[in-house]
C-alpha positions in Angstrom: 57.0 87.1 22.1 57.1 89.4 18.9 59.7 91.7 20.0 62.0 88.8 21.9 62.0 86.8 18.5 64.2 90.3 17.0 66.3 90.3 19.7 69.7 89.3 18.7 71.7 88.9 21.9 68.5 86.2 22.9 68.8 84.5 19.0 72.4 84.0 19.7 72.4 82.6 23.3 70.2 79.7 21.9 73.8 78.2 19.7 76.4 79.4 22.8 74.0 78.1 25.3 73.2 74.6 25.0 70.6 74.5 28.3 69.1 77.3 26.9 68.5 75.9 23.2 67.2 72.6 25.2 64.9 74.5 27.5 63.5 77.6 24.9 64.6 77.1 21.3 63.9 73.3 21.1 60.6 72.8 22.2 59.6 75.3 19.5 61.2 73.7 16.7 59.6 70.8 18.1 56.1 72.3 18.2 56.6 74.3 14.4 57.9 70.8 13.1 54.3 68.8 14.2 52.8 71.9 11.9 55.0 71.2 9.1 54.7 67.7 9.0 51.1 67.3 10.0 50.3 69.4 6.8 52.5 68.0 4.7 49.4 65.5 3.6 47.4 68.4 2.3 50.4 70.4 0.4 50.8 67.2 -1.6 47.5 66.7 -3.0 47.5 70.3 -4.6 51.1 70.3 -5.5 51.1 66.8 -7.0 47.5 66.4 -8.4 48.4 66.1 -11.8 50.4 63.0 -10.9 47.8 61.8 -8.7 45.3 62.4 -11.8 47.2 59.9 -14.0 48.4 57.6 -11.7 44.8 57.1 -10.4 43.1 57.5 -14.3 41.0 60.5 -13.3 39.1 62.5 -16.5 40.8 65.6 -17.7 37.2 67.5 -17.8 37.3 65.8 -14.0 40.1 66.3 -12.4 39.2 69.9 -10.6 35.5 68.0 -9.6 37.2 65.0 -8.2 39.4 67.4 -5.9 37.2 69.4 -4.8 35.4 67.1 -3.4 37.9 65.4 -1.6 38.3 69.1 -0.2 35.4 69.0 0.5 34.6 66.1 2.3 37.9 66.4 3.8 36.6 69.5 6.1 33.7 67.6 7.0 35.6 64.7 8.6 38.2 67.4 10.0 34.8 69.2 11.7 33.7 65.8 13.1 37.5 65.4 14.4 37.6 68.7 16.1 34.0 68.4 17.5 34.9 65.5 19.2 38.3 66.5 20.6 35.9 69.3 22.4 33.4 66.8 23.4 36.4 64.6 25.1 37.9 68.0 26.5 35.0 69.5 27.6 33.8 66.2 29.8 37.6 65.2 30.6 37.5 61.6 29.3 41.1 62.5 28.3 44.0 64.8 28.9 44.3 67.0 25.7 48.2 66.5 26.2 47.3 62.7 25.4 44.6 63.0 22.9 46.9 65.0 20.6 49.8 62.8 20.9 47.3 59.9 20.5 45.9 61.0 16.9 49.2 62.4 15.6 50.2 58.3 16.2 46.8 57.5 14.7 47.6 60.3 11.6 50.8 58.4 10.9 49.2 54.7 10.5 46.7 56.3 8.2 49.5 57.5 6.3 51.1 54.1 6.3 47.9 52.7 4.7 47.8 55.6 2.2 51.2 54.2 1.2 50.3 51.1 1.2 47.2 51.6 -1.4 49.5 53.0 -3.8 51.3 49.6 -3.8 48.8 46.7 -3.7 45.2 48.6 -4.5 43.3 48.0 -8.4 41.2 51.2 -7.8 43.5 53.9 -6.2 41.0 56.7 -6.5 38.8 55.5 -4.7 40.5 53.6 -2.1 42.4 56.7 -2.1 39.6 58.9 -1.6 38.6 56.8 1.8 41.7 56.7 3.5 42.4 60.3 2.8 39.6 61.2 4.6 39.8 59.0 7.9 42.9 60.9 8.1 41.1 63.9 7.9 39.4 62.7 10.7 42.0 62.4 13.1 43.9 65.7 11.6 41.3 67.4 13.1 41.5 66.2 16.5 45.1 66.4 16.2 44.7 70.6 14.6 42.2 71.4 17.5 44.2 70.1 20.3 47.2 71.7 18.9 46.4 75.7 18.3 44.4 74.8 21.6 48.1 73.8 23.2 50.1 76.9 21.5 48.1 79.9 20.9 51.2 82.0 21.7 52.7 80.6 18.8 50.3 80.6 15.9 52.4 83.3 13.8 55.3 80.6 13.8 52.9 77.3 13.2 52.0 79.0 10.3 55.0 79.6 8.9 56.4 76.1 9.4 52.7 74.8 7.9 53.4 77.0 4.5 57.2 75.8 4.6 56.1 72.2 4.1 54.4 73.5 1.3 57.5 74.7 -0.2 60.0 71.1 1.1 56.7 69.4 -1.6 57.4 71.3 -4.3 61.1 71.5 -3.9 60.9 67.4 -3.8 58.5 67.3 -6.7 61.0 69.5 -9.0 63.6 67.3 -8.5 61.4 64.0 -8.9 59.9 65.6 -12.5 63.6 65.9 -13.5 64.6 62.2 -12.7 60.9 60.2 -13.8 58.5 62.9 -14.7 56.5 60.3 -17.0 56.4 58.0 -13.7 53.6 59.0 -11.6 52.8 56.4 -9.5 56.1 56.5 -8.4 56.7 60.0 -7.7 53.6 59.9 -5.5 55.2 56.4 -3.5 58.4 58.5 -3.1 56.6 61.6 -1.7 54.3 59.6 0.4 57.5 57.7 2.3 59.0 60.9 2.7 55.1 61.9 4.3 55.3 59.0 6.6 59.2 59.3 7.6 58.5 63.2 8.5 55.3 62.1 10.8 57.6 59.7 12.2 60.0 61.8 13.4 57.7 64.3 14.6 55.5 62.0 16.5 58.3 61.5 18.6 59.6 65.6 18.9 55.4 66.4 19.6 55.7 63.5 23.0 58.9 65.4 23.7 57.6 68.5 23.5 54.2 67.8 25.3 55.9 66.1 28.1 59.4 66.0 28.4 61.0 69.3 27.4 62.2 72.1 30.4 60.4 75.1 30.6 57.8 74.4 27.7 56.6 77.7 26.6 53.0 76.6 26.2 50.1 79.2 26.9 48.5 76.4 29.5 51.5 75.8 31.2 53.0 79.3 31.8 52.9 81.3 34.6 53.0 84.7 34.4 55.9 86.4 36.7 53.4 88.3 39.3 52.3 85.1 40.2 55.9 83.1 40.5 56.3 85.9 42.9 53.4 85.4 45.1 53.1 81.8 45.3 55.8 79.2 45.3 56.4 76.5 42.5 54.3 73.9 44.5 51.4 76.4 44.5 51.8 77.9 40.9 51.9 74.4 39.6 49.1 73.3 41.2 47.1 76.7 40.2 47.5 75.9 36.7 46.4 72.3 36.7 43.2 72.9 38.1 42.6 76.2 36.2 43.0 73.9 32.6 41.1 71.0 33.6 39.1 69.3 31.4 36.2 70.7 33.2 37.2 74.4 32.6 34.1 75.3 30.9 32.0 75.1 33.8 33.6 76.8 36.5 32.7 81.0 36.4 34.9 83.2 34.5 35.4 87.0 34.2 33.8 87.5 31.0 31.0 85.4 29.1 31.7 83.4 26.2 29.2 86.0 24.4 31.4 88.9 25.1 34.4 87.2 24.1 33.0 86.2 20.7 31.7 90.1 20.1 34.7 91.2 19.9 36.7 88.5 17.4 33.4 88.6 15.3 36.0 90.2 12.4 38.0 87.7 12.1 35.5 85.0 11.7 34.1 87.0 8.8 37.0 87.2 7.3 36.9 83.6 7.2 33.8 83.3 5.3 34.2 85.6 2.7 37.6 84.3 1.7 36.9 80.7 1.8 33.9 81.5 -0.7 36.4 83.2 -3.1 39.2 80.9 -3.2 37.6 77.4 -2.5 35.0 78.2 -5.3 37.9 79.3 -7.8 40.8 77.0 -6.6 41.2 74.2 -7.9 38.7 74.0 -10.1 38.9 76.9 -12.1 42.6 78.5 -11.5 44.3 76.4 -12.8 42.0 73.5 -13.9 39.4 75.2 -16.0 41.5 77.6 -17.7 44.7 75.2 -18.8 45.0 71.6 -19.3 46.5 69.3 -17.5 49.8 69.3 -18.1 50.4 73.3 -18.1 48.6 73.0 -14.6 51.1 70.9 -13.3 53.7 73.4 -13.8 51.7 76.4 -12.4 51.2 74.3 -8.9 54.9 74.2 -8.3 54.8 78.0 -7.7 52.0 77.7 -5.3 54.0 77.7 -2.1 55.7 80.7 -3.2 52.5 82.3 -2.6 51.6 80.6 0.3 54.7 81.2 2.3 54.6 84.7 1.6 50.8 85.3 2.9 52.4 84.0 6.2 55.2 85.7 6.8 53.5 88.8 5.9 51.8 88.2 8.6 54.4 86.7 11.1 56.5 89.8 10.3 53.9 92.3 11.1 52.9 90.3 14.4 56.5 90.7 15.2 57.5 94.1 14.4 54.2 95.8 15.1 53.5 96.2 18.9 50.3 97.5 18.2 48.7 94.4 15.8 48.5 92.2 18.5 46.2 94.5 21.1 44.0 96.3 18.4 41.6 94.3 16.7 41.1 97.5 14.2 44.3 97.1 12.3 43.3 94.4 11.0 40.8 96.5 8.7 43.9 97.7 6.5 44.7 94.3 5.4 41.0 93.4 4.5 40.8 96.5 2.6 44.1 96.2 0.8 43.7 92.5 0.0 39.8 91.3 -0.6 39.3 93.9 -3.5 41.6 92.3 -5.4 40.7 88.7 -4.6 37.1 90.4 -5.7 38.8 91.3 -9.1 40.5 87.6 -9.8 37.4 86.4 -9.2 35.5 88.3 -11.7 38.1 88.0 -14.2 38.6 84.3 -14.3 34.9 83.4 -14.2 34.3 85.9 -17.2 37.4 84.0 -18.7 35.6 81.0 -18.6 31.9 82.0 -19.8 32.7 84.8 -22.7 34.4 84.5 -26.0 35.8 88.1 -25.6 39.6 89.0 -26.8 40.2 89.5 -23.2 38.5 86.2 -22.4 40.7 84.5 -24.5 44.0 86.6 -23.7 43.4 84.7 -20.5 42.3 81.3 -21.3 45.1 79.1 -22.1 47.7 81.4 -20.9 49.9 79.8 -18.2 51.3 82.9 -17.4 48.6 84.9 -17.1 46.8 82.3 -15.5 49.5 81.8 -12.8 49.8 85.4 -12.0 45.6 85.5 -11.1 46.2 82.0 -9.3 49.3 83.9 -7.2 47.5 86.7 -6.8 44.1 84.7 -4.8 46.5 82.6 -3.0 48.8 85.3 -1.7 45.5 87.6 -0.5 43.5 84.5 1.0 46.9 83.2 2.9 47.3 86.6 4.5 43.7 86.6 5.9 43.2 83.4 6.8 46.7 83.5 8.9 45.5 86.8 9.9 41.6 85.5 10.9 43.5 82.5 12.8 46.4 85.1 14.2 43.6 87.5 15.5 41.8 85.4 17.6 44.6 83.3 19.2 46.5 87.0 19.8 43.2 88.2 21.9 43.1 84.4 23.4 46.7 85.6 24.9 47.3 88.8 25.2 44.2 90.6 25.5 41.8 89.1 27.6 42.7 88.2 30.5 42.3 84.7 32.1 39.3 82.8 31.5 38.2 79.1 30.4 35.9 80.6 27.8 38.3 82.1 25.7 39.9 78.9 24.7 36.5 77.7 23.1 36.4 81.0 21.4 39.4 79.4 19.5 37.8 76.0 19.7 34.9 77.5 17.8 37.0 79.0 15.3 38.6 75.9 14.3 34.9 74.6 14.5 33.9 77.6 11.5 36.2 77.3 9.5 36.0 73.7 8.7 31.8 74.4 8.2 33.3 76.9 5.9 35.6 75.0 3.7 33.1 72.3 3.5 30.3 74.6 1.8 32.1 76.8 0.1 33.9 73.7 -1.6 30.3 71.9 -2.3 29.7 75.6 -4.0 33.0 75.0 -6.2 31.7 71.4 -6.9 28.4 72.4 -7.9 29.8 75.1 -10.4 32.5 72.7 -11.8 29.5 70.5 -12.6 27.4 72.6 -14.4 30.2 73.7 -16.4 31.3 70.1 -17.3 27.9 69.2 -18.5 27.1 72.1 -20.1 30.7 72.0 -21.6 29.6 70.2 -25.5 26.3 72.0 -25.7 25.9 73.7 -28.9 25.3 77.5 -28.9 21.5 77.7 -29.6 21.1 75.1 -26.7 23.1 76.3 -23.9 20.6 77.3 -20.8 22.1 80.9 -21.0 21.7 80.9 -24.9 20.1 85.1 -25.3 20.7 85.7 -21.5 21.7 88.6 -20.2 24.7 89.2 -18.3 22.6 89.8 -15.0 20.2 86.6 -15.8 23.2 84.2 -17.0 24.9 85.1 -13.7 21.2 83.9 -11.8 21.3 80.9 -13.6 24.7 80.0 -12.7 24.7 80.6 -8.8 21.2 78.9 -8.6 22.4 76.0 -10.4 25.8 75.7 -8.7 23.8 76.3 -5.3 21.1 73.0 -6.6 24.1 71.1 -7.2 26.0 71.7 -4.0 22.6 70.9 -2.1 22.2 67.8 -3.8 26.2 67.0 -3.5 25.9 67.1 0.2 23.8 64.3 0.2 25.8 62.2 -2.8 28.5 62.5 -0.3 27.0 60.1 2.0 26.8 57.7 -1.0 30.2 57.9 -1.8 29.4 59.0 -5.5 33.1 59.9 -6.0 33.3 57.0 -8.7 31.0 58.7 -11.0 34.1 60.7 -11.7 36.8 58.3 -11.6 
C-alpha cells in the first residue's frame, strides 16, 4: 500500500474518476476521519488545560497532579474497554463491525454530557473528571475494534489522529485572540466543535463499515490468488467463517507464542517510552518548570511535534520497501531517538532539584523549556507510531494468515494502556512529593546532605510509595483533594 499511495497516475484517477474515489479513496477518508475525530477528546485536554484549570478552579501547584491523573485513570478505563471488546469478540456475543459502530454512538453521547456539565454543573472538575473517563471506557472499545478492522492502514490513522491535534490548536489560537480571559467559554466552543466532528463521523464510520464498495479492510480483502481460484460466492463465504468471532479457537499455522517472539521489540519500545514521557509530561515539561500562563502558550506548539513523529514514520513506511518486512530496522530509530529522550529527561529533572546556573538557565525559560518539551514529544511520537506501525505491518504483511495474529495486536492495545496507567501513577507520585516538599526549608528537606546517588533513591522510592498508594486512592475518587 506504501508504494501505490506515491503513485501519481493512481492519486489522480481518484478526482477524474468518481466510482473510483467512491469505491477506494472514500472509505479511507472515512476510516482516517473516525481517528481524527475519536481523538479529538484527548488533544483538547493537553492543548487547552490551562483553560480547563481556571474554568474548573484547579491549584497552580496542582494543575500537572490533577492531569495526570485523569491520564492516568483514563488508561485504566480504556484497558477495561478494550478487554471487554476481546471478551465479546473472542465468544461472538457481537459482530466487531457492530460493537465499534455501537460505542463510537455511545462516545458521542458521552460527549454530549461532557458539554452539558460545562453548562449546568457547580463542581466541573469533578463532574468533569467522571464523565471524561466513562468515555474513556467506551474509547477503548471503540480503539480496539478499530486498529483490529484496519491494520493495513495504521501509518494513515496515525496521521489523521496527530492532525486533530493540530485542527485543536489551530481553533484554540484563534479563540485566545477573540476571548482569551473567557475560559469557560473557549472550552463550550471547542467541546461543540468535539461533538459536531463525532457526529459526522459516526455516520462516515456506519458508511465505511457497511455500505462502501470495495472496502479495503484487512478482514474483508481477498488476496488475488484466491479471486482466481474460487468464485465471489466462495471467496465471500471463505472470509466470513475465517473472521468469526470464534477465530481463536480453530488451529492456525503458527502459535500465538511464536507470533509474540518476534514483535517482542516493539512492545518494549512501548514501555520504555511511556516511562519517559508520561513521568515528565505534563507534569514537569511544562507544568513544573513555568507557570501557568507561559504553559499555555508552549502547548499550542505541541501538535507540531506530534504530527511530525507520525509522518516520519508514515513517510518511511511508504518509501521504504524494506521497513515493513524487517523487524531490525526498526533498531536505527530506537538508537537515534531514546538517547536523547534519555538526555531531556535528565536535564529537566536536574532543573527541577538543583540550584545550579544551568538549572536555572532552564527553569522559567519558555523557550528553552519548549525546545526539551518538543524534543520528548517528537522522539516518543515516532516510537510509539513506530511500536504500533511494527506490529500491525507483521499482522499484514508478514505472517501469513492466522486468527492468532490479530490478538497479537489485541494484546498490544491491551500493553500499552497497562503501560500509560503506571507510568502515569509514577508521574503522579513524583509530582506529589515535589508539591509537598515544595515550602520545606533547606535544613529540613528529606534530601537535605544527600548525595546525588542517595537523593536520586529517595526520590524513585518515594514517587514509587506514592504511586502504589495512588492506585488504590483511585478507587476512592480522591481527585477532590486537588481540586
Amino acid at each position: 500500500m506504501g508504494s501505490e499511495m506515491f503513485d501519481w497516475s493512481e492519486f489522480t484517477k481518484g478526482f477524474t474518476n468518481p466510482s473510483h474515489f467512491k469505491s477506494n479513496w472514500l472509505p479511507e477518508l472515512l476510516s482516517g476521519l473516525a481517528s481524527f475525530s475519536s481523538f479529538i477528546i484527548i488533544h483538547l485536554l493537553s492543548i487547552c488545560s490551562r483553560h480547563i484549570a481556571v474554568a474548573f478552579k484547579v491549584p497552580d501547584q496542582n494543575i500537572g497532579i490533577y492531569l495526570s491523573k485523569l491520564y492516568g485513570l483514563r488508561a485504566s478505563f480504556i484497558f477495561l474497554g478494550s478487554a471487554l471488546e476481546c471478551i465479546v469478540n473472542y465468544y461472538g456475543f457481537l459482530e466487531r463491525e457492530w460493537m465499534s459502530f455501537f460505542s463510537f454512538c455511545l462516545i458521542f453521547f458521552v460527549r454530549f454530557a461532557f458539554v452539558m456539565c460545562l453548562y449546568v454543573s457547580q463542581k466541573p472538575a469533578l463532574h468533569a473528571y467522571y464523565i471524561l473517563n466513562l468515555e474513556a471506557f467506551f474509547f477503548g472499545i471503540f480503539q480496539m475494534s478499530y486498529f483490529s478492522l484496519i491494520p493495513k492502514f495504521a501509518p494513515r490513522a496515525a496521521v489523521f489522529l496527530d492532525f486533530s491535534s493540530v485542527f485543536v490548536a489551530f481553533m484554540q489560537f484563534l479563540f485566545d485572540l477573540c476571548m482569551f480571559d473567557e475560559p469557560i467559554m473557549i472550552l463550550k466552543s471547542q467541546a461543540w466543535l468535539c461533538i459536531l466532528f463525532t457526529l459526522v463521523s459516526c455516520g462516515g464510520w456506519y458508511y465505511y463499515l457497511f455500505l462502501a464498495e470495495n472496502r479495503q479492510s484487512y478482514l474483508l480483502d481477498c488476496d488475488k490468488e484466491e479471486k482466481e481460484e474460487d468464485n465471489q460466492f466462495k471467496c465471500l463465504n471463505f472470509k466470513k467463517y475465517e473472521y468469526r468471532k470464534d477465530m481463536y479457537k480453530f488451529r492456525c499455522q503458527k502459535r500465538f507464542r511464536d507470533h509474540l517472539k518476534k514483535v517482542r521489540y516493539p512492545f518494549v519500545i512501548l514501555f520504555l517510552i511511556f516511562t519517559l514521557r508520561n513521568i515528565l509530561y505534563p507534569s514537569i515539561l511544562p507544568y513544573g518548570l513555568l507557570n501557568r500562563d507561559d504553559c499555555h502558550n508552549i502547548n499550542l506548539f505541541i501538535p507540531v511535534a506530534l504530527v511530525l513523529g507520525s509522518l516520519t514514520i508514515y513517510m518511511t513506511h511508504g518509501f521504504w520497501t524494506e521497513f515493513k518486512t524487517r523487524p531490525g530496522n526498526y533498531n536505527l530509530f530506537f538508537l537515534l531517538l531514546f538517547v536523547p529522550m534519555i538526555i531531556i529527561t535528565i536535564v529537566s529533572i536536574s532543573a527541577l532539584h538543583s540550584e545550579t546556573c544551568f538549572a536555572k538557565y532552564i527553569k522559567g525559560s519558555p523557550i528553552r523549556v519548549l525546545f526539551l518539551l518538543l524534543g520528548l514529544l517528537y522522539c516518543s511520537n515516532v516510537m510509539q507510531s513506530l511500536s504500533y506501525v511494527a506490529v500491525a505491518n507483521y499482522v499484514y504483511y508478514q505472517s501469513k494468515c492466522s486468527p492468532t495474529k490479530l490478538s497479537v495486536l489485541a494484546l498490544h492495545n491491551l500493553v500499552a494502556s497497562v503501560c500509560r496507567y503506571f507510568t502515569y501513577k509514577i508521574g503522579v507520585g513524583y509530582a506529589c512529593c515535589r508539591v509537598e516538599n515544595a515550602y520545606a526549608m533547606t535544613v529540613f528537606h528529606p534530601t537535605y546532605r544527600m548525595n546525588n546517588i542517595e537523593a536520586t533513591y529517595y526520590w524513585v522510592t518515594a514517587s514509587c510509595k506514592r504511586a502504589y498508594k495512588d492506585v488504590f486512592n483511585d478507587f476512592n475518587l480522591n481527585i477532590q483533594e486537588y481540586i
